[in-house]
N, C-alpha and C positions, 0 to 999 in steps of 0.2 A: 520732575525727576525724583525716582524714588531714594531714602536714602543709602537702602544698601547699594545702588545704582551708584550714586554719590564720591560714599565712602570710597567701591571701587577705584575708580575713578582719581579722585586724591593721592589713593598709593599708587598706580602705574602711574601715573605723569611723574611721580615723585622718582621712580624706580627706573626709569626710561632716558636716558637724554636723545632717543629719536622723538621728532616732533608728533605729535598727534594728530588725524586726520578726522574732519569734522564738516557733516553734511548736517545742515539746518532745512526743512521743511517751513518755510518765510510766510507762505501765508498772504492774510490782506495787507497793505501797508496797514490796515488802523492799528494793527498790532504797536506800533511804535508809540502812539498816543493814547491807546488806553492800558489797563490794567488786566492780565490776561496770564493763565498759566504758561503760554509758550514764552511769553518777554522772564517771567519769573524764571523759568527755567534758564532761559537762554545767560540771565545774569548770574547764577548761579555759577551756571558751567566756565565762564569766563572768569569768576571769581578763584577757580580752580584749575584752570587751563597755564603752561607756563607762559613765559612770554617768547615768543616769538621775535625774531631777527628782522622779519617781512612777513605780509599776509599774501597768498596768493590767491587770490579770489575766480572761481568758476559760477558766473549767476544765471541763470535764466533768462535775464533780459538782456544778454547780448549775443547776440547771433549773427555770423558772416557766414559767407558763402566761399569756397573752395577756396578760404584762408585761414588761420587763428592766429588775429592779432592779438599785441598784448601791449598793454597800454604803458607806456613809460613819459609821462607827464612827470612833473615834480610835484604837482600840488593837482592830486586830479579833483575836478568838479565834483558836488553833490547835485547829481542830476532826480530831478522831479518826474517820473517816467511814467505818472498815471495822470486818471480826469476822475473828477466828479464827488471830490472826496472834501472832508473841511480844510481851511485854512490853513489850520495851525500842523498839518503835516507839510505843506509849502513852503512851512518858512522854517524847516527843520534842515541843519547842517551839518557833514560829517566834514572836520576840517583836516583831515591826517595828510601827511605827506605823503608821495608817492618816493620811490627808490631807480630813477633809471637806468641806475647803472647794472644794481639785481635783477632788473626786468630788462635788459638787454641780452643778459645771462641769458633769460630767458627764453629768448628770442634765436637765438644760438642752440639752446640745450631741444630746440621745438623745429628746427630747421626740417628736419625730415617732412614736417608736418605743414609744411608750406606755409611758416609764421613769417609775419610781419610786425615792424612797429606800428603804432599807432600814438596820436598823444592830442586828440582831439574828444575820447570817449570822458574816464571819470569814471565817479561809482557813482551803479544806476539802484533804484531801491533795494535788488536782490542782494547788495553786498551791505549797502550803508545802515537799514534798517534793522541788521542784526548786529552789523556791527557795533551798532549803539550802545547794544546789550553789552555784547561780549569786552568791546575794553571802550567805554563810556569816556576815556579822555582824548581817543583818536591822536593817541601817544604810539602807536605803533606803522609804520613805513606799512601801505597796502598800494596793493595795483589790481586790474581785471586782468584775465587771458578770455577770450571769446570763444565761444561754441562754432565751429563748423559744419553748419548741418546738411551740407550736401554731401558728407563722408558715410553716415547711419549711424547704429548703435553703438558696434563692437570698436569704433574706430576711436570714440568716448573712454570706450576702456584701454585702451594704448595710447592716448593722450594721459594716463592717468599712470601706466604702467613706464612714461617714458618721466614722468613730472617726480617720480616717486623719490629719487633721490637727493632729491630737494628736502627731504626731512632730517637728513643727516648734517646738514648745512642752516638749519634752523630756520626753516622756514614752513609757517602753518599752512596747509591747504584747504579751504572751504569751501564748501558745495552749499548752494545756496539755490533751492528748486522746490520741489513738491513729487511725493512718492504718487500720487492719484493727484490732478489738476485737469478740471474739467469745467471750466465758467459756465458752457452752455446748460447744464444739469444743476445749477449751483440755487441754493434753496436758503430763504433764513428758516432758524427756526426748524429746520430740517433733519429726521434723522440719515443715519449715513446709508448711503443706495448702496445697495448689495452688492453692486460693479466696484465702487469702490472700500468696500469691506476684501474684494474677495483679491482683484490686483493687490494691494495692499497688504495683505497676509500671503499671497504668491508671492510680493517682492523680499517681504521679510524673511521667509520661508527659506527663500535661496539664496538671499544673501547671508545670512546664518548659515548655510552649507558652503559656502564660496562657490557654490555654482552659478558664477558670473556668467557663463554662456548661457545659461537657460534665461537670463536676465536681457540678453540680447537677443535672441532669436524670435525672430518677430512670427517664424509659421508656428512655432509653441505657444503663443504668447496669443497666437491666434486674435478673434473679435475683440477680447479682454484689454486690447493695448490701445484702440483707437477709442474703446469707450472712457477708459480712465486718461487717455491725450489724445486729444483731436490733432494737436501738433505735441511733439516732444519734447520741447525746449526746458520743460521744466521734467523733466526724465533725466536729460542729459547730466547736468550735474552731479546725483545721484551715482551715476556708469563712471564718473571719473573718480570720487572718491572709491571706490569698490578697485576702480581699475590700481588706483597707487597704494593700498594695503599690500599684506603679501600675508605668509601660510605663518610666522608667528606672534601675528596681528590679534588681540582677542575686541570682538566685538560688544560692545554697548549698545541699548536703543534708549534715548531717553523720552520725548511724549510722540503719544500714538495712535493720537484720537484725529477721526473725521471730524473738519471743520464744516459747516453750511452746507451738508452733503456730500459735497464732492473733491473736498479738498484734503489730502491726508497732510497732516503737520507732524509726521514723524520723524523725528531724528535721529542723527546716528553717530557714534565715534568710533573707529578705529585707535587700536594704542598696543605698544608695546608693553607686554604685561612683564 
């Protein structure tokens, strides 16, 4: 994060008491174990962020079908949700409590959207692995809501348009996904494939214009959307923070580089200037 980026940044959170909306670009887990600009950055921004009443976390790795539940556990699990990686990311812990009673709010304020409780999920690495960064004491009340992917794109954004008022109530929203995620194209050592250069600079492009619909529309979006996600899951995210800004929102991006080819690790905040 650059610092006039920063700077920004420190005065509207300061200037503001709606909460701020904030998409992380997460990446591999190893981010959380080694030393890398995105965990830099991510602590940074947390260093700076206010505090929050509740986290409400949208990850990528939780996906239902023709429901969004939301997890209202008291103490949710840190769940281990990959293979093949070392040790000492296994035996890492996010110990925060969860809120059931705000997360039944929830569940209420999401009715339209055929939510459910739930209280068997936990936070899966899209939530916990950044939130390491963002408040490292896991002093702060977090829960999931899940992605419903049998709805599509633009219904992300109305999930995000119906959550927005939740910022005024003090509660953080975070998007936790990837702009370009594309495993099967994924390269070390790699520079970044032109698919995802170019999705990636179309996503910024219009989300800098708040042209959220051209963010959804899959026949504009044409070949460019299945080569930068084979599935969406880590799209969706993204659509829900964009969906709960509104038009005196000023935009932040903070890093914005392709990861191992095919990964963008861009970030983003929304904030009341």
């Amino acid at each position: 994060m650059d610092t006039r980026s920063l700077q920004y940044l420190k005065d509207s959170f300061a200037a503001s008491d709606r909460m701020p909306l904030v998409f992380l670009g997460h990446g591999s887990p190893m981010n959380v174990i080694e030393d890398t600009p995105f965990g830099r950055a991510w602590t940074i921004l947390g260093q700076n962020l206010p505090r929050p009443k509740a986290i409400l976390v949208v990850s990528a790795h939780w996906v239902t079908r023709e429901t969004t539940l939301v997890d209202v556990s008291a103490m949710p699990r840190t769940i281990h949700d990959f293979y093949g990686f070392p040790e000492a990311l296994y035996t890492q812990q996010y110990p925060a409590h969860g809120d059931p009673g705000l997360a039944r709010e929830v569940v209420t304020l999401l009715a339209s959207h055929r939510s459910q409780e739930d209280d068997t999920w936990g936070l899966d690495h899209g939530a916990w692995a950044v939130l390491k960064f963002l408040y490292p004491k896991a002093d702060v009340p977090v829960f999931q809501v899940s992605i419903d992917m049998a709805r599509g794109l633009s219904h992300q954004l109305e999930i995000g348009r119906t959550l927005s008022e939740l910022r005024d109530r003090g509660f953080l929203i975070l998007g936790s996904g990837n702009v370009v995620h594309n495993l099967r194209t994924m390269r070390h050592d790699a520079k970044p494939l032109d698919f995802a250069l170019e999705f990636d600079a179309l996503f910024s492009d219009r989300l800098a214009d708040r042209d959220f619909a051209a963010l959804t529309d899959e026949e504009t979006l044409g070949t460019l959307l299945p080569q930068a996600h084979p599935t969406v899951d880590h799209y969706m995210p993204a659509l829900t923070i964009a969906g709960a800004s509104d038009a005196r929102d000023e935009l932040t991006f903070m890093t914005d580089a392709i990861d191992l080819g095919s990964i963008s690790m861009r970030s983003f905040v929304f904030n009341r200037a």
